[in-house]
C-alpha positions in Angstrom: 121.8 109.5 100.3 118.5 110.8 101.8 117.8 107.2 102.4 119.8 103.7 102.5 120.6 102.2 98.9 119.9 98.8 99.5 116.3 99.6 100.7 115.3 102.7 98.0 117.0 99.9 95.3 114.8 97.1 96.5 111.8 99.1 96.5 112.8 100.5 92.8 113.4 96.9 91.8 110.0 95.6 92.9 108.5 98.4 90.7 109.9 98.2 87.5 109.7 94.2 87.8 105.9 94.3 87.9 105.7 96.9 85.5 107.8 95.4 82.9 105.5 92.4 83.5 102.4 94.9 83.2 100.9 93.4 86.5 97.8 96.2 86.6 98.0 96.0 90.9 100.9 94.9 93.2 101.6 95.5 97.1 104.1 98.1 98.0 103.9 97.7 101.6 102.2 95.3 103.8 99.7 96.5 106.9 100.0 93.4 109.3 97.8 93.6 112.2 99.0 90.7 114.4 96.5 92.0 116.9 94.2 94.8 117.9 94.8 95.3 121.6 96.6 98.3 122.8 97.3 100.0 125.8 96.6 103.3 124.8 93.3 105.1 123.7 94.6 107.4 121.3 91.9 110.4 120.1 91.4 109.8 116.6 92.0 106.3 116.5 89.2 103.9 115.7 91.0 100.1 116.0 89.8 99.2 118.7 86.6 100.3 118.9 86.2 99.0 114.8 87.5 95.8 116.2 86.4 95.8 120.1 84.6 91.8 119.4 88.0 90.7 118.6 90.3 92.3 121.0 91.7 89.1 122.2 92.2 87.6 119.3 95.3 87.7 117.2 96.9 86.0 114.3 99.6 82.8 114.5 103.4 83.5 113.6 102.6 80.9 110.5 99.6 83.3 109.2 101.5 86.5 109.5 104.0 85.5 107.6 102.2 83.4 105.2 100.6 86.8 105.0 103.7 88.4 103.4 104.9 85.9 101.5 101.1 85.7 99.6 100.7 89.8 98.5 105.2 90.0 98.2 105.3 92.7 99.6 108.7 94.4 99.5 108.1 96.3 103.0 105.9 95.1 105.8 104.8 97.8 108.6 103.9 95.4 111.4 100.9 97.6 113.6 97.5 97.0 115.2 97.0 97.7 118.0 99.9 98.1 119.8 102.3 95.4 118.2 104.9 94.7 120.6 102.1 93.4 123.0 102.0 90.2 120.5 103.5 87.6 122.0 105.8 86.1 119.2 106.7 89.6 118.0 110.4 88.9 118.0 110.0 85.6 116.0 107.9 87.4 113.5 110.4 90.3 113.1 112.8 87.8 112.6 110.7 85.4 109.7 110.0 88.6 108.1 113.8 89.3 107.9 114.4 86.2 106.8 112.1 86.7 103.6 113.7 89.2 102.7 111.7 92.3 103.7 112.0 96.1 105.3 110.1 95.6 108.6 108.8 98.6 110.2 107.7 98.0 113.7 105.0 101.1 114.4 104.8 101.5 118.2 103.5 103.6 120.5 107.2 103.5 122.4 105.7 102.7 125.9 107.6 98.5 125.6 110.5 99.9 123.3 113.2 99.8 126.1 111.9 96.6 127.7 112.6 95.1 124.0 115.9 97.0 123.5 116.9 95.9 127.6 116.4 92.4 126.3 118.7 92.8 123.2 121.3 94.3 125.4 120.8 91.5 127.7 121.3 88.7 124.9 124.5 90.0 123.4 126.1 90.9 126.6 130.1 90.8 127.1 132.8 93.5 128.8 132.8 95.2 125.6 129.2 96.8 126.1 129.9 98.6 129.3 130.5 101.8 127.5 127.1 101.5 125.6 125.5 100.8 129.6 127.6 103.8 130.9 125.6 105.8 128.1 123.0 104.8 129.0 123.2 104.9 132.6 124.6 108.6 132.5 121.4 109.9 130.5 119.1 107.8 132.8 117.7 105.2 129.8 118.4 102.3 132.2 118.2 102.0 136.3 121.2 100.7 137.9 119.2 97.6 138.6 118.5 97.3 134.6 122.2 97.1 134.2 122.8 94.5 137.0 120.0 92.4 134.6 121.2 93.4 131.7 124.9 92.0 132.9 123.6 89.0 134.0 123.0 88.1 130.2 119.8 86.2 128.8 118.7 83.3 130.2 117.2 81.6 128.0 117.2 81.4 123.9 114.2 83.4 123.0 114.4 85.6 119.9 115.4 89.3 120.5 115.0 92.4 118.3 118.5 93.1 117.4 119.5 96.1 115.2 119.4 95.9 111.5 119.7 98.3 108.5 116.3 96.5 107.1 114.4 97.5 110.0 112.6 100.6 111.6 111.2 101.2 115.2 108.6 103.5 113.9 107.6 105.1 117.0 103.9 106.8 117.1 104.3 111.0 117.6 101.7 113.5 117.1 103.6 116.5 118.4 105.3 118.1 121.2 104.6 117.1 124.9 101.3 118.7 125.8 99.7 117.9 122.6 100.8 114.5 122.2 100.4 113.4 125.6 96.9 115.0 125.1 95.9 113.0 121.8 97.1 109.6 123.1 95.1 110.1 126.4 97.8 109.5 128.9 100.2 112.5 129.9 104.2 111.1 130.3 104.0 108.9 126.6 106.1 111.8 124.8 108.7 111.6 127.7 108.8 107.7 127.5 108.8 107.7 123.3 111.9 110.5 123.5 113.7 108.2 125.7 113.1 105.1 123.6 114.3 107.0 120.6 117.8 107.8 122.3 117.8 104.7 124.0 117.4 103.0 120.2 120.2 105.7 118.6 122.6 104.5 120.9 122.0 100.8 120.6 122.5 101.2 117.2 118.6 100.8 115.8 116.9 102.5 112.9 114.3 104.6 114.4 111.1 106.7 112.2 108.1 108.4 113.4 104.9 108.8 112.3 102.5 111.7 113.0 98.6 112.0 111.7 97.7 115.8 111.7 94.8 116.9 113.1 92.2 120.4 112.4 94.0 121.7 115.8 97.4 120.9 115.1 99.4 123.6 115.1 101.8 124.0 112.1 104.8 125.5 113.8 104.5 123.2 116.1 105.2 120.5 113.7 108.3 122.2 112.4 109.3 122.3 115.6 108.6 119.1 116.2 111.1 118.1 113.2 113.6 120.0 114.2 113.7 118.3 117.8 113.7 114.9 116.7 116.0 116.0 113.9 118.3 117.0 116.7 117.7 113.0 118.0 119.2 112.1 115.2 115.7 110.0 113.8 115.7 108.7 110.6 112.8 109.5 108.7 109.4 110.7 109.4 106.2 109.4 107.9 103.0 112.5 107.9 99.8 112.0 107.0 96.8 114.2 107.4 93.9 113.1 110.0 90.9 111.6 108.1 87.3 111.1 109.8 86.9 107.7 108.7 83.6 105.7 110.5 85.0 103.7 113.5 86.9 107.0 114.4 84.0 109.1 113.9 81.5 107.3 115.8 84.7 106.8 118.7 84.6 110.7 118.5 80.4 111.1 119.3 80.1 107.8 121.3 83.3 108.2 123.8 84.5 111.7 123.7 81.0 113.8 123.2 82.7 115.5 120.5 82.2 115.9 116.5 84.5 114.7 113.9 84.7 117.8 112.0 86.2 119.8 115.1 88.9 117.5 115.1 89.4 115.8 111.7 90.7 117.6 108.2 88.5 118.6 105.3 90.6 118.4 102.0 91.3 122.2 101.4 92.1 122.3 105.2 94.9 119.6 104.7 96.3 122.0 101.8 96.2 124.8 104.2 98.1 122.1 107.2 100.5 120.8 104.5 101.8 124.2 102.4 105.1 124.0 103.9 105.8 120.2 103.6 107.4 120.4 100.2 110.0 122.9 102.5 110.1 120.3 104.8 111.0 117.6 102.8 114.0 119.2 102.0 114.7 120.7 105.7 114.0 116.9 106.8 114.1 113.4 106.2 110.7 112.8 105.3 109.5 109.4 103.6 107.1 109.5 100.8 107.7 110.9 97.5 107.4 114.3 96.4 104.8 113.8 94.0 102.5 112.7 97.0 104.0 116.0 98.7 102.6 118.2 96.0 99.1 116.6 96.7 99.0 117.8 100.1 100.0 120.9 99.1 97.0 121.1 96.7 99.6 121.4 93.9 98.5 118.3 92.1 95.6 115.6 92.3 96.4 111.8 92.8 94.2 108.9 92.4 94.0 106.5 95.4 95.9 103.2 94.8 94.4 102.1 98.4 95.5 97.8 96.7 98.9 99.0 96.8 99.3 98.8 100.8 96.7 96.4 101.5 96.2 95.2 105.3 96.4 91.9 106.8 94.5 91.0 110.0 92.5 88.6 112.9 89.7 89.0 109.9 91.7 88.6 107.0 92.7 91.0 104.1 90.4 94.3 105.1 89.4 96.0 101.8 89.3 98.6 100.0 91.3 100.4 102.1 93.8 100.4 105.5 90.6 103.2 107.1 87.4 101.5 105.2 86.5 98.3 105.6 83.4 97.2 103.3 84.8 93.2 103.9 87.5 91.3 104.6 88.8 88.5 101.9 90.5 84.8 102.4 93.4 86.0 99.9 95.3 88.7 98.7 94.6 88.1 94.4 91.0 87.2 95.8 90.8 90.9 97.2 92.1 92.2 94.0 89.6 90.7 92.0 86.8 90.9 94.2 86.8 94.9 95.2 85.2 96.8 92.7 88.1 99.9 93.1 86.7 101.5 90.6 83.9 103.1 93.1 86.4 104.2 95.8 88.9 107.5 95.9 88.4 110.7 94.5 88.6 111.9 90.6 89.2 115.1 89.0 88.2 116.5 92.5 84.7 114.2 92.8 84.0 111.5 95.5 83.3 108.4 94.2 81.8 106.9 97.3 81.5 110.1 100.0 83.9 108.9 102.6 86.6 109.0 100.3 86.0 113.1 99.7 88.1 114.5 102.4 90.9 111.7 102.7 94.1 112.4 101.3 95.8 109.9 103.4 99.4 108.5 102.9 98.4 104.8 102.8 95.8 105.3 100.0 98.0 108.2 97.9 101.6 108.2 98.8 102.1 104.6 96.2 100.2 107.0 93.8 103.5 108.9 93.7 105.5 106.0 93.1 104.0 104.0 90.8 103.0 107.0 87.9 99.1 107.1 88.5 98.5 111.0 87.3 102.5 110.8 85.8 103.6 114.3 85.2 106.4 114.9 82.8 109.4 115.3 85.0 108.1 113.1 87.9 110.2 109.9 87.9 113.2 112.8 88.0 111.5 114.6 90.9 111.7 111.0 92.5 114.7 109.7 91.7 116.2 113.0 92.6 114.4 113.2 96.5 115.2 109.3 96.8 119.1 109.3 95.9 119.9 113.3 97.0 121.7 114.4 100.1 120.6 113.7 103.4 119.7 116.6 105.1 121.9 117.1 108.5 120.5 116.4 112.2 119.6 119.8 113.5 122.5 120.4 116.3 121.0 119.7 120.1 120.3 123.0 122.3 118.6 123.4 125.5 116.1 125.9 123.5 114.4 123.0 121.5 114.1 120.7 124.7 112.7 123.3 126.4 110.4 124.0 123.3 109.5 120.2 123.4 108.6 119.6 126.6 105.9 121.9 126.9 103.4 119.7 129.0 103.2 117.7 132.2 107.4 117.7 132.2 107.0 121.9 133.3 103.4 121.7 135.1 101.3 121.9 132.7 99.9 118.9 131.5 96.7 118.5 130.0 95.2 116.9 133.5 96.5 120.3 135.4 93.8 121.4 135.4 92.4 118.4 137.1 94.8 117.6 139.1 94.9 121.5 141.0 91.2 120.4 141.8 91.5 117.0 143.3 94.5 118.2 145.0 92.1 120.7 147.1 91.1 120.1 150.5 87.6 119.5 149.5 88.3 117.3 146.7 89.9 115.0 149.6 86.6 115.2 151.9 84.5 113.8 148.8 87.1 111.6 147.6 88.4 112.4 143.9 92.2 112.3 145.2 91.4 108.4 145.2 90.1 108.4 142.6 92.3 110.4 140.6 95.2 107.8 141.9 93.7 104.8 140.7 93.8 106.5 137.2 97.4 107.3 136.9 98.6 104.8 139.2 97.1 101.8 137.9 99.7 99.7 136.1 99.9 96.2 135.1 102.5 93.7 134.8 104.0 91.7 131.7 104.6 88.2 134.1 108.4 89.6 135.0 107.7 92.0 136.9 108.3 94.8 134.6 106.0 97.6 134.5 104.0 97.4 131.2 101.5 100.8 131.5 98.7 98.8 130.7 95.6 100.1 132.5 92.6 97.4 133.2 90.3 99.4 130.5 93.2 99.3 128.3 92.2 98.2 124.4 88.1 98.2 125.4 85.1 101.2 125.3 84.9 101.1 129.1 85.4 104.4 130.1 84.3 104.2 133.7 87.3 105.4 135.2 87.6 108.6 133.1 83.9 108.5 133.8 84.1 108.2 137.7 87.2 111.0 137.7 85.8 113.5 135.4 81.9 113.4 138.0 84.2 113.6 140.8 85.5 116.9 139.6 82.2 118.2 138.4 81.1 117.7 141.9 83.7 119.2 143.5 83.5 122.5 141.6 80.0 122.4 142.4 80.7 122.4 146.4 83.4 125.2 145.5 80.7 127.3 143.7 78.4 127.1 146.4 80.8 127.7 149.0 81.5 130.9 147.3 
């Protein structure tokens, strides 16, 4: 099966329970935001900017999952923010288990192997050595992380152990260079690859997500597939790059640049996604082919945006996971509430205008599922994709690691540039070497000593770093141009 039977028949049973009932709206999935802080600053992502006066706030354990239990959701996709910086993350993995839900845990990957170390750690015996051999021999763990790890837990703190209903869903927009370039910090594709085999071999579930954007290359996201296909990954979640407002004024505000040089138009998105329908039978990817057939500009959907409704420090944000016109006390309070009649697009017109260029998965993919625009044939189409063959792993080969790792692993990350400047005998007499170093350098601690890659402007608009570096440069080509 393309994927496991006891989660596609959970889903399936939520469904056709609520539509024998005739409920008119229903969660799918759940969008819990324990927090907004993160430790990256990812291009394209408006969080925490849309959310910057409540970065240190987050939600108790007993309101997340009162959370869940309230809108029933079947699935919960636990983001933010980053989401394994919550501090109770483990207990709330576990209460949501205990409900009775598919968790999806959507990470970035830079704490994955801390968590997974800690697992490892709690279940230790003589029988694991030949999972910490593994893992020693492709250099997923330091000697000293085994000596830890054999040492056992010492306490009785919750761990995240593997499961069949849960998913590391691990945050990838592409191969090295342009990945490392979208999320801002060069070395997070290298850390997320290693978290993925780390999690393979410990026995986890692992997915990845990827948003495209206007300069995303499409071969590059076949090839992409095939690597982590060759990783042995799970599934993959796609979704086209939409301008919504916190990203768009991120876009001006931080970066100088405009949304629509970065973010899709609709008939751009047809153009990204022609192939995906080949893909989805090339790979596992989630989502149902009806939704496929919308990004390939087959078909039109109607946004079901209530269908995956989002949770967070605020409340429930409506209408949508990317819009927010208000945030409600309850989840049927929201659904009466939202006027959803003015959002999404119809027969090709905008209701409201920031709905005309999304074709997002969160606001179309339940489309798919639940009939809106049915199709004669389409249950078929989705009963077929859900319960077919799973296509096989691409076999490993040095060709599509070298094809992967394309950016600061061979030279040519997207600081290079940068770096050959700073590393010039002039840059040292005016000082951009230092400051260079207190960029990359500049890591923080999670209280045990463990390197957490948290930089102190982590999760905030203050940009005075990248500021400071990027005048430094500017100067330092200046003496260089005079000098010639």
């Amino acid at each position: 099966m393309r994927f496991p039977l006891a989660l596609t028949a959970k889903i399936a049973r939520h469904i056709v329970s609520h539509k024998i009932r005739r409920t008119p709206k229903f969660a799918l999935v759940l969008q819990l935001e324990p927090l907004h802080t993160c430790n990256l600053t990812c291009t394209g992502c408006g969080r925490i900017r849309e959310y910057s006066t409540s970065l240190k706030d987050m939600m108790s354990l007993e309101d997340c999952l009162g959370s869940a239990q309230e809108c029933d959701a079947p699935m919960v996709s636990i983001c933010g923010g980053e989401p394994l910086i919550y501090p109770k993350i483990e207990e709330l993995i576990a209460g949501l288990l205990g409900q009775g839900r598919i968790v999806y845990v959507c990470t970035n990957g830079m704490f994955m192997r801390k968590k997974m170390k800690d697992y490892l750690a709690s279940i230790y015996s003589p029988a694991q050595e030949s999972t910490l051999a593994k893992l020693l021999a492709d250099k997923l763990i330091s000697d000293k992380d085994a000596e830890v790890i054999r040492k056992g837990k010492p306490d009785q703190r919750s761990v995240i152990s593997p499961t069949r209903w849960m998913y590391w869903n691990v945050h990838i927009d592409g191969l090295e260079y342009t990945h490392d370039l979208i999320v801002e910090r060069e070395g997070v594709f290298k850390e997320c690859v290693e978290a993925i085999k780390m999690a393979k071999i410990c026995g986890y579930q692992v997915a990845t997500n990827t948003t495209v954007y206007k300069e995303t290359d499409v071969q590059e996201l076949e090839d992409m597939f095939k690597y982590l296909s060759s990783l042995e990954v799970d599934g993959h979640t796609i979704s086209p790059g939409y301008e919504y407002d916190a990203a768009k004024k991120d876009m001006v505000k931080r970066l100088g640049k405009q949304p629509e040089d970065f973010f899709l138009t609709r008939k751009m998105t047809r153009q990204k996604f022609a192939k995906i329908e080949q893909w989805g039978k090339m790979f596992t990817i989630f989502g149902t082919p009806v939704y496929q057939e919308f990004l390939a500009g087959k078909r039109e959907l109607t946004c079901t945006a209530w269908a995956i409704p989002t949770y967070n420090v605020k409340g429930w944000k409506a209408p949508c996971y990317l819009m927010t016109d208000g945030h409600y006390g309850g989840y049927q309070e929201m659904l009466t509430e939202v006027q959803w009649e003015k959002y999404g697009v119809v027969d090709g017109v905008a209701r409201d205008p920031r709905c005309e260029n999304c074709m997002v998965h969160c606001g179309y993919d339940p489309s798919g599922a639940l009939g809106t625009n049915y199709q004669r044939g389409d249950n078929w189409k989705n009963f077929a994709y859900n319960f077919g063959s799973k296509p096989k792993p691409i076999p490993a080969s040095a060709e599509l690691v070298k094809t992967a790792f394309n950016g600061v692993t061979v030279g040519k990350g997207h600081l290079a540039e940068a770096k050959a400047v700073l590393n010039s005998p002039r840059a040292a007499m005016n000082g951009a070497q230092a400051a260079f170093s207190r960029k990359e350098e500049n890591h923080d601690h999670d209280g045990n000593g463990h390197e957490a890659h948290v930089g102190s402007h982590c999760g905030t608009n203050d940009t005075s770093e990248r500021d400071e570096l990027l005048a430094k440069i500017k100067d330092v080509k200046k003496t260089d141009a005079r000098a010639e």
